[in-house]
VEXGU-152360 format. One line per 2 residues: number of its first residue (from 1); their letters; for each residue x, y, z of C-alpha. Coordinates in Angstrom, 3 decimals. Layout:
NUM = A = X:Y:Z | ... .
***
This chain:
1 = XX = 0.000:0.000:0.000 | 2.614:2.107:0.140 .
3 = XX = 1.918:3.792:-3.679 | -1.726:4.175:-2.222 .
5 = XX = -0.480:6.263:0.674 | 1.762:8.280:-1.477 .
7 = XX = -1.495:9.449:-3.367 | -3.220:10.193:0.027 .
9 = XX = -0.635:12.606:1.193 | -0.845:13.996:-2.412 .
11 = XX = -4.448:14.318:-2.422 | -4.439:15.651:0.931 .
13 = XX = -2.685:18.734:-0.417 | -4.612:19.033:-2.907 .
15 = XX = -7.335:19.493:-0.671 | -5.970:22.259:0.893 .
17 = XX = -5.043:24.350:-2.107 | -8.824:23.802:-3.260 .
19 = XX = -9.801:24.934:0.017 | -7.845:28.216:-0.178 .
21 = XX = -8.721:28.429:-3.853 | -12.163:28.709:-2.225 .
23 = XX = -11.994:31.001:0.387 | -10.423:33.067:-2.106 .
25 = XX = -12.957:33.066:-4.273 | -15.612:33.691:-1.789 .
27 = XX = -13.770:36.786:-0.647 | -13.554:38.143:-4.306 .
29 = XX = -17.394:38.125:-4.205 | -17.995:39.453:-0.904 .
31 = XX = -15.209:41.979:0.217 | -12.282:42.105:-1.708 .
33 = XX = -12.017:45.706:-3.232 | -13.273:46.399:-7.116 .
35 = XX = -9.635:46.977:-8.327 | -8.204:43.827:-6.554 .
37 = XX = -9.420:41.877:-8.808 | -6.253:41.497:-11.420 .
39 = XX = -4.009:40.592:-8.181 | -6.855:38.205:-7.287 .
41 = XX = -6.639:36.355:-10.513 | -2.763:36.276:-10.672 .
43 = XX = -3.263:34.440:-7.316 | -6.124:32.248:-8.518 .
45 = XX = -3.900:31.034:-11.420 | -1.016:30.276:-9.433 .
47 = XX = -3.287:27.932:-7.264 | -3.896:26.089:-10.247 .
49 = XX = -0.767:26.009:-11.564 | 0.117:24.445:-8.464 .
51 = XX = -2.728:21.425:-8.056 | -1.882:21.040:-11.569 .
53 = XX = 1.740:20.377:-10.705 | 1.178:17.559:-7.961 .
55 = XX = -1.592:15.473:-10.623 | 0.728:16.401:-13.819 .
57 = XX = 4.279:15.170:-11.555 | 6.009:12.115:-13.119 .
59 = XX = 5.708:10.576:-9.143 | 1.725:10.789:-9.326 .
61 = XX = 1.631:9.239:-12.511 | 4.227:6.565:-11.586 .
63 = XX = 2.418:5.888:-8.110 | -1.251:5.256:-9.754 .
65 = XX = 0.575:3.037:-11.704 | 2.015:1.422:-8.714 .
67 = XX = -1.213:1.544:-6.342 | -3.839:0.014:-9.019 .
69 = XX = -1.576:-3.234:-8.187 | -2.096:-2.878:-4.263 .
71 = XX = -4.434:-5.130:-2.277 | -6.598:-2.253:-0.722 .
73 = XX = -9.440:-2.041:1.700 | -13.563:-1.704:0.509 .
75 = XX = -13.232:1.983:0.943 | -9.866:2.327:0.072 .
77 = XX = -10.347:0.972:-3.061 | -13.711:3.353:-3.688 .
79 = XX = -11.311:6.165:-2.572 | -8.443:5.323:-5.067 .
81 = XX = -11.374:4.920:-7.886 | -12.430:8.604:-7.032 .
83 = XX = -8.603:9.774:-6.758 | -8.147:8.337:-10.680 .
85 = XX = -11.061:9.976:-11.931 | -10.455:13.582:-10.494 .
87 = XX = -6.661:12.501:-12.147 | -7.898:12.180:-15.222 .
89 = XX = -9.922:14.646:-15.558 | -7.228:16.691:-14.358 .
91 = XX = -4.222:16.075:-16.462 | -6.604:16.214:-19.550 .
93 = XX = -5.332:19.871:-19.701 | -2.415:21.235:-19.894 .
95 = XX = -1.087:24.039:-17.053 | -1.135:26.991:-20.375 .
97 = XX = -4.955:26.077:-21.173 | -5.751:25.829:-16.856 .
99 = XX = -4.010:29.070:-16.794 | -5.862:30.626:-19.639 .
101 = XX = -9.395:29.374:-18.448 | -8.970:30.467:-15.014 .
103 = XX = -7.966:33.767:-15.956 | -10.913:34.293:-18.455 .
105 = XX = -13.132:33.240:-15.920 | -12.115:35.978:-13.788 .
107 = XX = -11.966:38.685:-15.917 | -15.776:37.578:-17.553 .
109 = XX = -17.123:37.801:-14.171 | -15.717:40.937:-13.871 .
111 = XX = -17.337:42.056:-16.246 | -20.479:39.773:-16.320 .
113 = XX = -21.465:42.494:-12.837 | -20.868:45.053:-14.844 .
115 = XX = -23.313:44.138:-17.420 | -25.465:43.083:-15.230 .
117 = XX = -25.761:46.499:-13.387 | -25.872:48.046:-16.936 .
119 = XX = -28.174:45.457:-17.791 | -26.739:45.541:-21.171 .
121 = XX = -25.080:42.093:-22.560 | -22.771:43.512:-25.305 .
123 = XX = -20.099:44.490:-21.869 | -19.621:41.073:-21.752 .
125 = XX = -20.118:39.585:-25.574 | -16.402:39.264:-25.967 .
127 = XX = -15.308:37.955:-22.526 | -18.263:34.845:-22.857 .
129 = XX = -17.243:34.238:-26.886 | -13.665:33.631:-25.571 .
131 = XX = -14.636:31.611:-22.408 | -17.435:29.552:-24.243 .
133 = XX = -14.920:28.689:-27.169 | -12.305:27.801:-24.927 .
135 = XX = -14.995:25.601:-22.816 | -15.810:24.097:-26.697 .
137 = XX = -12.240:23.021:-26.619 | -11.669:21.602:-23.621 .
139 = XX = -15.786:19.461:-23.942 | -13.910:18.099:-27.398 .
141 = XX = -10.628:16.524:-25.229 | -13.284:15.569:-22.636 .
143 = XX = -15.501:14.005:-24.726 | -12.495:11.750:-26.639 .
145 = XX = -11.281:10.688:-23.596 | -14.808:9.589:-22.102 .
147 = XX = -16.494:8.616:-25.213 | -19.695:10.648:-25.225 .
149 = XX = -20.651:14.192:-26.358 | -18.951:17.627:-25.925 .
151 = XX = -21.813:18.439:-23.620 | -22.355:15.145:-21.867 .
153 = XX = -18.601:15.807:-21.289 | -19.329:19.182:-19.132 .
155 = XX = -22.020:17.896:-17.404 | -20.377:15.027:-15.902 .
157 = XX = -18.203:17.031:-13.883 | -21.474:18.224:-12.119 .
159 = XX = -23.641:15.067:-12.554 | -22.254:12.131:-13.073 .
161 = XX = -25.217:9.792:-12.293 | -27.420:11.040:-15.431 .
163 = XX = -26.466:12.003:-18.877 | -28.519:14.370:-21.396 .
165 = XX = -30.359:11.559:-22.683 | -31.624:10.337:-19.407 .
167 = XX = -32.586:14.462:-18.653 | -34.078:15.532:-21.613 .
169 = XX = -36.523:12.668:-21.012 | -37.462:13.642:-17.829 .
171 = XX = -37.341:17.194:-18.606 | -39.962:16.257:-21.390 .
173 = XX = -42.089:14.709:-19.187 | -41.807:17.342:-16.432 .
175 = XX = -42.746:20.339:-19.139 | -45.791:18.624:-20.072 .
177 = XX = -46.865:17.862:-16.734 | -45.820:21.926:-15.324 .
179 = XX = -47.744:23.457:-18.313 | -50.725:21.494:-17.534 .
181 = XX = -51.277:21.773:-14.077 | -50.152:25.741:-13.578 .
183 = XX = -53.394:27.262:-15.426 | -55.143:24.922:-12.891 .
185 = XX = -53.220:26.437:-9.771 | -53.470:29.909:-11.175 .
187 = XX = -57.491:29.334:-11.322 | -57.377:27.808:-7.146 .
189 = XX = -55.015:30.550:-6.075 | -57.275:33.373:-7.393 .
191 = XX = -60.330:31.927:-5.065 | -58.235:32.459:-1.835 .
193 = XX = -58.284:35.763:-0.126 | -55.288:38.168:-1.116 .
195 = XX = -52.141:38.164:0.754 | -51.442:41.388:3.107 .
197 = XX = -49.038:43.813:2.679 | -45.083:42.753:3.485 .
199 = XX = -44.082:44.716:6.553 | -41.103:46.681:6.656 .
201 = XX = -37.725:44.505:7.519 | -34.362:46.456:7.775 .
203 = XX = -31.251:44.908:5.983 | -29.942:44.498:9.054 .
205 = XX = -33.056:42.514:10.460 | -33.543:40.219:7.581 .
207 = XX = -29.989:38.748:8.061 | -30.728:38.183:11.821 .
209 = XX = -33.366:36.286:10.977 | -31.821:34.390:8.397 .
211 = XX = -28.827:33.736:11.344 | -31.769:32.542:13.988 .
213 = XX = -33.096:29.912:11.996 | -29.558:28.858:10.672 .
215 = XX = -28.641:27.725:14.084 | -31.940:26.621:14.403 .
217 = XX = -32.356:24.403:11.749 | -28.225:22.773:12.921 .
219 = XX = -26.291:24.689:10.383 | -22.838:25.096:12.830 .
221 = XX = -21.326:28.498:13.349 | -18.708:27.188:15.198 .
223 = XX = -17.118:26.280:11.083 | -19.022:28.572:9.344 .
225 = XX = -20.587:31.877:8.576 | -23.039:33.887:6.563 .
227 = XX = -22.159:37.482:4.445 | -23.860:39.727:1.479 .
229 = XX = -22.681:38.994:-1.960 | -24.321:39.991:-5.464 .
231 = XX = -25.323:36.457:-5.984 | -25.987:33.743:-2.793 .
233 = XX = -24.174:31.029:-2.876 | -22.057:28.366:-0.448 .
235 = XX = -18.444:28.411:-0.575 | -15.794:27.745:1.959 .
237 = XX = -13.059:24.547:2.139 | -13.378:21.738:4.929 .
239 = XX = -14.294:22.525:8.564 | -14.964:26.215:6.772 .
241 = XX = -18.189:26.381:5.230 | -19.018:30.342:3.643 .
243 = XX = -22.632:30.901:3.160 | -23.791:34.080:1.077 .
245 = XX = -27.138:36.003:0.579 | -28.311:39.002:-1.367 .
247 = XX = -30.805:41.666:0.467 | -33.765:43.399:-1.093 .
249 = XX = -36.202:45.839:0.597 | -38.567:45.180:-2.010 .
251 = XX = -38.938:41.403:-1.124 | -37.488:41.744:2.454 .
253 = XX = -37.940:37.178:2.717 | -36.591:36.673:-0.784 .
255 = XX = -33.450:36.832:1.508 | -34.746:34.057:3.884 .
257 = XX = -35.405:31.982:1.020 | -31.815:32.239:-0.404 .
259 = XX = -30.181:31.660:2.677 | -32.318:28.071:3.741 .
261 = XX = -31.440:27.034:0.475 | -27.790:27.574:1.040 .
263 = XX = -27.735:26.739:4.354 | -28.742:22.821:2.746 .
265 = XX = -25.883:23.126:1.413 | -23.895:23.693:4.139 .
267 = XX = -25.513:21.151:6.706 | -24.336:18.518:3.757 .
269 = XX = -20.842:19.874:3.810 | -20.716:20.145:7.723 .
271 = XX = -22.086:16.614:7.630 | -19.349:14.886:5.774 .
273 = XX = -17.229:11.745:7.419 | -14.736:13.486:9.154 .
275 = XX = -12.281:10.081:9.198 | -11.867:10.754:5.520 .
277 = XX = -11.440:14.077:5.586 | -8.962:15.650:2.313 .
279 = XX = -9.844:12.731:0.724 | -12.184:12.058:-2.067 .
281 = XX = -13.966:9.675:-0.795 | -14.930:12.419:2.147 .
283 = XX = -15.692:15.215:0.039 | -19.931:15.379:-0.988 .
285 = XX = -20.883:13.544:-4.143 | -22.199:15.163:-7.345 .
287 = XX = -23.734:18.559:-7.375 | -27.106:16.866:-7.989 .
289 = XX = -27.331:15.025:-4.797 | -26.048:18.393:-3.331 .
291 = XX = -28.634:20.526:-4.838 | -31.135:18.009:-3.923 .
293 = XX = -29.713:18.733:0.073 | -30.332:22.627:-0.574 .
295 = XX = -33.335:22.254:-2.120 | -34.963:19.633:0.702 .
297 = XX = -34.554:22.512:2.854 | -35.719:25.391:1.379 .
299 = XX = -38.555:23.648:-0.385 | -39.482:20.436:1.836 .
301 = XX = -38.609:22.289:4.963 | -39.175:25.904:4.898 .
303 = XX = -41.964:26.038:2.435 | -43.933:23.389:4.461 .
305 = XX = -47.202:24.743:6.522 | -45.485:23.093:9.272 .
307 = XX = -42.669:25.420:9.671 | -44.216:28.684:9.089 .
309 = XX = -46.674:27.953:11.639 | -43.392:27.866:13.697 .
311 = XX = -41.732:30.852:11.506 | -44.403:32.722:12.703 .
313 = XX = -44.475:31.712:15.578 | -40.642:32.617:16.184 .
315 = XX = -40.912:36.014:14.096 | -43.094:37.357:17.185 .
317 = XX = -41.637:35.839:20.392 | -37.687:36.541:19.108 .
319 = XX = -38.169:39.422:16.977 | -41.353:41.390:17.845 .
321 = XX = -42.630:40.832:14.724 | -46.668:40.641:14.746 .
323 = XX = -48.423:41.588:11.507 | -51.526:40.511:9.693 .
325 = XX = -48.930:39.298:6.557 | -47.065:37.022:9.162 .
327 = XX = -49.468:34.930:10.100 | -48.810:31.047:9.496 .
329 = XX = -51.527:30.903:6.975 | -50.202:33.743:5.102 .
331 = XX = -46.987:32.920:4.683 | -47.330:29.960:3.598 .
333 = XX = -49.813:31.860:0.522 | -46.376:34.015:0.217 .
335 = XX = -43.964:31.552:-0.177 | -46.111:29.365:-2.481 .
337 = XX = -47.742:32.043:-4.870 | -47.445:30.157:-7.984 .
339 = XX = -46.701:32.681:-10.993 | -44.266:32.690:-14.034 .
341 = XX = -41.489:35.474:-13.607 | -38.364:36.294:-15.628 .
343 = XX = -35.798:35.392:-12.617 | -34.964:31.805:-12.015 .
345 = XX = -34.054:32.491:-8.307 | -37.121:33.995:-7.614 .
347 = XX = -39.205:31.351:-9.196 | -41.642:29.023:-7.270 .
349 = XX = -41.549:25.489:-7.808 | -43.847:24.800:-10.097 .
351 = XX = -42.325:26.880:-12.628 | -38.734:26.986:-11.162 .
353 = XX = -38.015:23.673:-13.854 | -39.275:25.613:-16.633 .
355 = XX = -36.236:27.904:-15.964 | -33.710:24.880:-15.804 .
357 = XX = -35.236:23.079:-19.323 | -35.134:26.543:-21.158 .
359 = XX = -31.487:27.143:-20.269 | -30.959:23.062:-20.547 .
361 = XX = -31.990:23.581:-24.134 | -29.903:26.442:-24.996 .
363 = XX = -26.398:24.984:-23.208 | -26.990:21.668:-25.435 .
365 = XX = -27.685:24.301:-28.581 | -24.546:26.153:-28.202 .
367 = XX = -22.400:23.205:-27.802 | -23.794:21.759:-30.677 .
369 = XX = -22.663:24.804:-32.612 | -26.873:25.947:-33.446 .
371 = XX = -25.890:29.396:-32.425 | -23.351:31.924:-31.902 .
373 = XX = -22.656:33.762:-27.871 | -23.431:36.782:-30.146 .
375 = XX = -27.040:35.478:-30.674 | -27.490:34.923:-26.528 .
377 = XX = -30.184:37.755:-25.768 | -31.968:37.044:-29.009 .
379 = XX = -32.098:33.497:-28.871 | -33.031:33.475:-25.016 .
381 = XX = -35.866:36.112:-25.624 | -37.196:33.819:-28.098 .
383 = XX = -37.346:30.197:-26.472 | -37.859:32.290:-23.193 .
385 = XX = -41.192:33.630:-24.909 | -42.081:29.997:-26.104 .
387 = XX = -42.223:28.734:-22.437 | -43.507:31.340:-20.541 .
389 = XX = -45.478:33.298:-22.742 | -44.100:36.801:-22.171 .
391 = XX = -41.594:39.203:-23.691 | -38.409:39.754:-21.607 .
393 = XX = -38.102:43.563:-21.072 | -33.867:43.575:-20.603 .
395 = XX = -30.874:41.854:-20.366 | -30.602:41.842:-16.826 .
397 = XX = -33.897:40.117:-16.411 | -32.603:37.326:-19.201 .
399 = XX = -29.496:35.919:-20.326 | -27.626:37.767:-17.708 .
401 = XX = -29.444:36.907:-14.802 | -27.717:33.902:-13.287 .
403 = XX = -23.107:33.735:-13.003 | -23.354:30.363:-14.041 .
405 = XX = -22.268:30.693:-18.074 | -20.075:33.703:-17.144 .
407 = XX = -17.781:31.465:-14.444 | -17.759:28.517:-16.825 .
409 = XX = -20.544:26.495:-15.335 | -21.692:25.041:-18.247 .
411 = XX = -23.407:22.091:-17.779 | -24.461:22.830:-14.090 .
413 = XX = -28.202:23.745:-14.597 | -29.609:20.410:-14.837 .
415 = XX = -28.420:19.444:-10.976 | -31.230:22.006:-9.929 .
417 = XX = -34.028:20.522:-10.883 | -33.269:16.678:-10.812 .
419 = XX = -31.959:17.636:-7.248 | -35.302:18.833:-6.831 .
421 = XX = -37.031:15.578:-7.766 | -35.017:13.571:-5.484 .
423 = XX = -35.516:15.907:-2.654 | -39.036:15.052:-3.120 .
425 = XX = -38.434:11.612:-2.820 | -36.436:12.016:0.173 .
427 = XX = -39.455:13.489:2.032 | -41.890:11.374:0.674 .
429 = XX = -39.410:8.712:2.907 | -38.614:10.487:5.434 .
431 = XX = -42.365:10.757:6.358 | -42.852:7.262:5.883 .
433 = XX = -40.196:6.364:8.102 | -41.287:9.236:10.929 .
435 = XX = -45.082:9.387:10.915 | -45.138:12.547:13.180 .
437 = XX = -43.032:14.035:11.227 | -45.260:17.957:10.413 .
439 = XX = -45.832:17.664:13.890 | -41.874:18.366:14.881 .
441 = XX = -41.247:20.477:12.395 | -44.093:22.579:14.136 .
443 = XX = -42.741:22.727:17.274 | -39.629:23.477:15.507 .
445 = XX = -37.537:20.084:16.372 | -35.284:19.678:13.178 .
447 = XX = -32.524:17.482:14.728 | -34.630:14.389:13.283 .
449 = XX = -34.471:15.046:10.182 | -31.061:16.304:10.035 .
451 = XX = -29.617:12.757:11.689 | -31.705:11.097:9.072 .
453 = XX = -30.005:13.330:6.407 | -26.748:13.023:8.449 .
455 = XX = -26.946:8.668:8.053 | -28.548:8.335:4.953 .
457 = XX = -26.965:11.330:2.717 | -24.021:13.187:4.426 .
459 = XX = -22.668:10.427:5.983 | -21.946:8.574:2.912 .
461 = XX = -19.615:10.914:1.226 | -18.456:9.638:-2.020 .
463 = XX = -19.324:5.460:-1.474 | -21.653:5.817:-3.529 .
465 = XX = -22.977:7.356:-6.874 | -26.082:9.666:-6.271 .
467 = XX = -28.666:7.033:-7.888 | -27.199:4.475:-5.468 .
469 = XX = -27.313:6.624:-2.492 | -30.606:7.221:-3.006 .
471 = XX = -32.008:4.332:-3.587 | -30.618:2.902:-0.110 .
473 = XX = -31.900:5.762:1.572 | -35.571:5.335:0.280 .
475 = XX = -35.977:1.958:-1.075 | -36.818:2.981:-4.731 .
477 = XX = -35.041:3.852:-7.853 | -34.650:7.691:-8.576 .
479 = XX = -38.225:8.926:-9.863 | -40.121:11.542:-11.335 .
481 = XX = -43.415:10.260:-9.720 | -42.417:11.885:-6.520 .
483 = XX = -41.871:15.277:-7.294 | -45.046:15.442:-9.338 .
485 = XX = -47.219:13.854:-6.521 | -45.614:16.553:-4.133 .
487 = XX = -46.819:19.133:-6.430 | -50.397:18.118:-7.299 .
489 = XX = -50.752:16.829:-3.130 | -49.498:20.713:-2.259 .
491 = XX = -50.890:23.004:-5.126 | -54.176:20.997:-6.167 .
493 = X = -55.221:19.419:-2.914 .
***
C-alpha cells in the first residue's frame, strides 16, 4: 500500500489548495475591493498552476501506476477509484490552457457584474465568446477521452449519475406535466383571499433572521458563517463552510429563502465523514445530490405549513414581529404564490423547472454549434417567450441573470431541478419512516431530520454514486413520480 499512501498525502494537499482556492474566491465576491481583482486572478492562477503540478508530476503518474496493483481495503479501493477519476480529468489539460481558463473566468465575471448592473449584454459579448470557445475546446478533449458528447462531457463534472439523454426525457415529461397543471393552480389561487401587505424589515433585520433559523435548523457556526454577496451562494473549504445572501427591501424574505437554500448546502458539507477528511472519498458527491440537500430545505422544509406555523411563531416571540402578513396561513400563501417570472431564483416550484429546461436547451444548442454567444439575448428572448409566454423587457432580467455561463458552469443547470425531484423523494421517505413528522417540524424540532439526512446522505460521502445513495436511503429507484405527486398533493389538494 505504500503507492496508495503516497497518493493520500498527495491528495491531501490538494485538498488544501482547493480549500484556499475557495476562500479566495468567496472573498472576491464578498469583500475584496473592485480593483483587486487582477491581483486576485494572478493568485487564482497560481493555485492552479500548483494542483496542476502535484496530478501532472512524473511521481503521481508513476504511483497510480504502482497503487492500481495494491491489495486495498472496501473503501480504500472506492477512494483510489475517485482519486483516478479527479486525475484524469485533471491532467486532460495542460497548465497553459488551466491558466488561460482560469484567468478568463475571472476577468468575464468581472465584467459579467458590470453588465449586469448596466443590464446591457454587449459588456460582456467578448469575454463569454472567448470563455465559451475555450470551454468548446476543452468538452472536445473531454468528450475523446470519455467517449460521449462535448456536452455530456461538461455535465459530468457536475452530474455524473445522469447524462442528457436520461434528462431531456425527464425534462420532457416534467414540461408537459408543469404546463398542464399551472393554469389549474393559477385558477385555485385566485379563489383564496389576497395576501397582506409585506411589513417593513431592515437589511440588518432580515440577516438576523436568516442567522436565527440557521442555528436553528443545525447549520454550525462554530465552522461557518453567513455574508452579502451579489449572488448567494455556499463556498468555503473543509471545517470552513461560507454561506452568502443578497438583500432586497422590495422582497425583504426573498433573503430568507436564499439563505435556507444555502444553508442545505452547508448542513451537507458540515455533515461529511470526518475520518476521511482531504480525501475524495470524504468530500460530498455530485452537485445533484447536493442541490437536492439545498433544495430539501428550502422547499421540503421551509416552504412546508409546518414550519411557518413555527416561523411565525418565532418572528413574534424573538423578533417582535406581529403583523396581519405574518401569520402562518399567510406565509405559507407568500412563499407558495405560484406565478411565471423572468428570474430563475425567484421562481416558485412549479415553474422553477421551466427555468432549468429553457437554459438546458440552450447549453446543449450552443455546444452543438446551433448558435453563436453573439445570438445569446436574441435566442433566449425567443425560447424564453415559447415557455412562458411573455416578452423579456432587458438583459438583466434574461441571459444575464444567473453567473453560471459567465464562471464557466456550463453544464451545471440540470443538478437544480433533478436535485429537486429527489428531494421530493427524500421526504416522501422520510415521512414514511417518521409518521409525526409535520408535527416536529411545528414545534420546531429539526434534529430528526437532520440525523436522518446526516446517516442516509451526508454520511456517505463519495461510497456511492447519487442514484445508489438514493435508492438505499428510500428503497426505490430515482423517480419523477415523486416530485409530481408533491406538487399536485401541495398546489391541487
Amino acid at each position: 500500500m505504500l503507492a496508495y499512501k503516497e497518493l493520500k498525502k498527495i491528495f491531501y494537499k490538494q485538498s488544501i489548495l482547493s480549500d484556499i482556492d475557495s476562500i479566495l474566491q468567496w472573498d472576491l465576491s464578498t469583500f475584496m475591493p473592485e480593483r483587486s481583482r487582477k491581483e486576485r486572478s494572478k493568485q487564482l492562477c497560481l493555485l492552479s498552476e500548483l494542483k496542476y503540478r502535484l496530478f501532472s508530476s512524473e511521481k503521481t503518474q508513476k504511483m497510480f501506476q504502482e497503487a492500481k496493483n495494491e491489495e486495498l481495503s472496501f473503501k480504500d479501493a472506492i477512494n483510489f477509484n475517485e482519486m483516478l477519476r479527479e486525475y484524469e480529468y485533471f491532467t486532460s489539460f495542460n497548465s497553459k490552457f488551466i491558466e488561460k481558463k482560469t484567468k478568463l473566468i475571472s476577468v468575464c465575471e468581472g465584467k459579467w457584474r458590470d453588465a449586469k448592473e448596466k443590464k446591457n449584454f454587449n459588456i460582456v459579448k467578448n469575454e463569454l465568446t472567448k470563455l465559451v470557445d475555450l470551454v468548446k475546446e476543452e468538452g472536445k478533449i473531454l468528450s475523446e477521452k470519455f467517449n460521449c458528447s462535448v456536452y455530456d462531457s461538461l455535465m459530468r463534472h457536475y452530474s455524473y449519475s445522469f447524462n442528457s439523454k436520461e434528462i431531456i426525457s425527464i425534462f420532457n415529461e416534467l414540461e408537459k406535466f408543469i404546463l398542464k397543471i399551472y393554469p389549474i393552480i393559477k385558477e385555485k389561487q385566485k379563489q383564496e383571499y389576497p395576501l397582506k401587505q409585506v411589513p417593513y424589515l431592515s437589511e440588518e433585520m432580515q440577516f438576523q433572521i436568516s442567522k436565527f433559523f440557521m442555528k436553528k435548523i443545525g447549520f454550525k457556526f462554530q465552522n461557518g458563517r453567513i455574508d452579502k454577496s451579489l449572488h448567494p451562494f455556499c463556498g468555503g473549504g473543509t471545517d470552513d463552510v461560507r454561506i452568502t445572501t443578497r438583500l432586497s427591501k422590495d422582497n425583504p424574505f426573498s433573503s430568507f429563502e436564499a439563505v435556507m437554500h444555502e444553508t442545505g448546502h452547508g448542513l451537507y458539507e458540515q455533515g461529511l465523514p470526518s475520518e476521511w477528511k482531504n480525501q475524495p472519498l470524504g468530500k460530498s458527491g455530485d452537485m445533484v445530490l447536493h442541490e437536492s440537500q439545498s433544495l430539501f430545505v428550502e422547499m421540503q422544509i421551509m416552504k412546508s405549513k409546518s414550519f411557518l406555523k413555527y416561523f411565525s411563531k418565532m418572528l413574534k416571540d424573538q423578533f417582535n414581529i406581529s403583523h396581519e402578513y405574518s401569520s402562518g396561513e399567510n406565509l405559507f400563501k407568500h412563499f407558495n404564490r405560484v406565478k411565471k417570472s423572468y428570474i430563475r431564483v425567484d421562481a416558485d416550484e412549479v415553474t422553477y423547472p421551466l427555468h432549468i429546461i429553457l437554459r438546458f436547451e440552450l447549453e446543449r444548442k450552443l455546444f452543438q454549434n446551433e448558435f453563436k454567444v453573439k445570438d445569446l439575448p436574441d435566442i433566449w428572448n425567443s425560447n424564453f417567450e415559447k415557455i412562458f409566454g411573455f416578452k423579456v423587457d432587458n438583459d438583466a432580467n434574461g441571459c444575464l441573470q444567473d453567473i453560471h455561463w459567465y464562471a464557466g458552469l456550463f453544464g451545471y443547470f440540470p443538478t437544480y431541478t433533478l436535485g429537486a425531484i429527489i428531494s421530493s423523494q427524500i421526504s416522501w421517505a422520510i415521512k414514511n419512516q417518521i409518521p409525526k413528522y409535520d408535527n416536529l417540524l411545528e414545534k420546531g424540532k429539526f434534529k430528526f431530520i437532520v440525523d436522518w439526512l446526516r446517516e442516509n446522505i451526508h454520511s456517505k460521502g463519495r461510497l456511492m454514486l447519487t442514484k445508489e445513495i438514493v435508492k438505499k436511503a428510500t428503497k426505490e429507484d430515482v423517480k419523477l413520480k415523486f416530485f409530481k405527486s408533491y406538487l399536485k398533493t401541495k398546489y391541487l389538494n
